[in-house]
N, C-alpha and C positions, 0 to 999 in steps of 0.2 A: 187653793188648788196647787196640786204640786208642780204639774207643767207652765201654769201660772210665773209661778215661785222659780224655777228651773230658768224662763226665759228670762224672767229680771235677773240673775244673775247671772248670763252670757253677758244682757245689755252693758251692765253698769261693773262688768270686770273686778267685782271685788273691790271698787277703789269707794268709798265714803267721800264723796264731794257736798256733804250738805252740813251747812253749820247746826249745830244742836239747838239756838233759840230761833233762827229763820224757816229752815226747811228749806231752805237754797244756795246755791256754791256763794263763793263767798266776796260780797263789793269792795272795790279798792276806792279809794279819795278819787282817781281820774274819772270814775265811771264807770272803767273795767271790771269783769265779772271773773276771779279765778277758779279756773276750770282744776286744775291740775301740774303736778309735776312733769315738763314734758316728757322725760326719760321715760314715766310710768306710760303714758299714755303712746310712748314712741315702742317701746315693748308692747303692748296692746292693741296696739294699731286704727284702736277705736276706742271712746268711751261716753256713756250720756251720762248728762247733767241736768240740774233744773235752773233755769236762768228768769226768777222771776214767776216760776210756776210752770214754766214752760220746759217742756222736755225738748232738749236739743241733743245732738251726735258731733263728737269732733274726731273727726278720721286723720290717720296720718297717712301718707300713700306717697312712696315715689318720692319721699325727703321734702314731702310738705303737709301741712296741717290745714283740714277744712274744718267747715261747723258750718251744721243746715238743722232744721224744723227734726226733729227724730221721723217724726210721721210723714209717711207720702203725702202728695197731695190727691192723690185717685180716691185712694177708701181709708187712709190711715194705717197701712202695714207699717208694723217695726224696723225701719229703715238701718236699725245697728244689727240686724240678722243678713241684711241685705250681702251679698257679694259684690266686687268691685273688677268691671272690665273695664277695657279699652275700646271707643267707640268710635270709629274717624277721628283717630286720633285725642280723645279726651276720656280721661277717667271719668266711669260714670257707676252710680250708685246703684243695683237692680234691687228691687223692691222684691222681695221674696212673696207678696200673697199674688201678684199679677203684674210680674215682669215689668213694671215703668220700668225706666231708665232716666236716670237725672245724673247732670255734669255736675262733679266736686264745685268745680268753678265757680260753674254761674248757677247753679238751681233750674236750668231747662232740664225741660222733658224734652225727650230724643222719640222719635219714631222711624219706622223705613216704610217711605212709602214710592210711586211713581207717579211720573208725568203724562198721563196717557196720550198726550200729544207727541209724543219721540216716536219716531217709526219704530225701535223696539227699544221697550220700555225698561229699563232696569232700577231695581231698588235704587237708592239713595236716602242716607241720612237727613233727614230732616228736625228741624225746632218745631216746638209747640211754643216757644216763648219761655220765659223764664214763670215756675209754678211753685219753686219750693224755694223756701225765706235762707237765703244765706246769712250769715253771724261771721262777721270779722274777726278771726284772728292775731293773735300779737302774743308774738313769745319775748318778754324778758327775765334774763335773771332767772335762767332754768325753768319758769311758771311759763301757762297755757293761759293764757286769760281770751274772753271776747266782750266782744261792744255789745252793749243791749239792744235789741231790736228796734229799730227807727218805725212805731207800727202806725206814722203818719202815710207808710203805702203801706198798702196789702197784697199779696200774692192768695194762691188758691191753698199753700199748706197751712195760713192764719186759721181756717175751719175746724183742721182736726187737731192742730195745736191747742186753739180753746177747749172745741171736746174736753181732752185727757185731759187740758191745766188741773194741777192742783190735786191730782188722783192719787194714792197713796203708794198705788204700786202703778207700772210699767201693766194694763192690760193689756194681751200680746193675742188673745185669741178672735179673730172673726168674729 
């Protein structure tokens, strides 16, 4: 499918991260998984990998680099189509099929909701808790690498990351 095809390569920027006998970015003796060159990925300002089968997103934003689950935790939207606001104060990821909102940071889901108890009520920012699986990053020596997921806890995005594991392309449509 061409639109298919079109969205994998917004996602994955042209950049080849997968070794030819694995089908996954590439392990270092520490443990680390390298993602990329960071200059590439700092021009780009995003890029998904597969870390083990699992498709993850490392964003650069504001002179720093994240890495979360690629997939929401709502319904699985493509989180590297996502745009990138400011939300009280924290960059937050919006899910392009139905607006979540997740902090680079920590992986909360953000809502606005009220306290019906305030004599008059106004929005506020609120947490749902953290939902979507953050990935350590570590730049040396010009490389992007991240820590493999610790999947002794689980969050709500481990669902749709198992989903897609292993898929051969990025399915982007609903």
């Amino acid at each position: 499918c061409f639109i298919s095809g079109f969205l994998h390569f917004l996602c994955f920027k042209d950049v080849d991260l997968h070794s030819s006998s694995t089908g996954t970015a590439e392990m270092q003796p520490d443990g680390l998984i390298l993602i990329g060159k960071e200059d590439d990925i700092k021009r780009s300002q995003r890029i998904t990998a597969k870390v083990n089968g699992r498709e993850i997103v490392v964003f650069y934003h504001e002179g720093k680099f994240h890495a979360m689950d690629s997939r929401c935790y709502h319904e699985g939207g493509p989180l590297c189509l996502g745009e990138i606001e400011d939300i009280n104060g924290q960059a937050c990821i919006i899910c392009p099929w139905h607006k979540f909102k997740i902090t680079l940071e920590t992986g909360e889901g953000l809502y606005e909701g009220i306290n019906p108890l305030e004599p008059s009520p106004t929005p506020q920012w609120q947490s749902k808790g953290v939902k979507q699986r953050i990935h350590k990053v570590t730049i040396d020596n010009g490389n992007v690498y991240v820590s493999p997921p610790d999947l002794s806890v689980s969050f709500d995005s481990d669902y749709f990351a198992d989903k897609y594991k292993n898929s051969g392309d990025l399915a982007m449509e609903k």
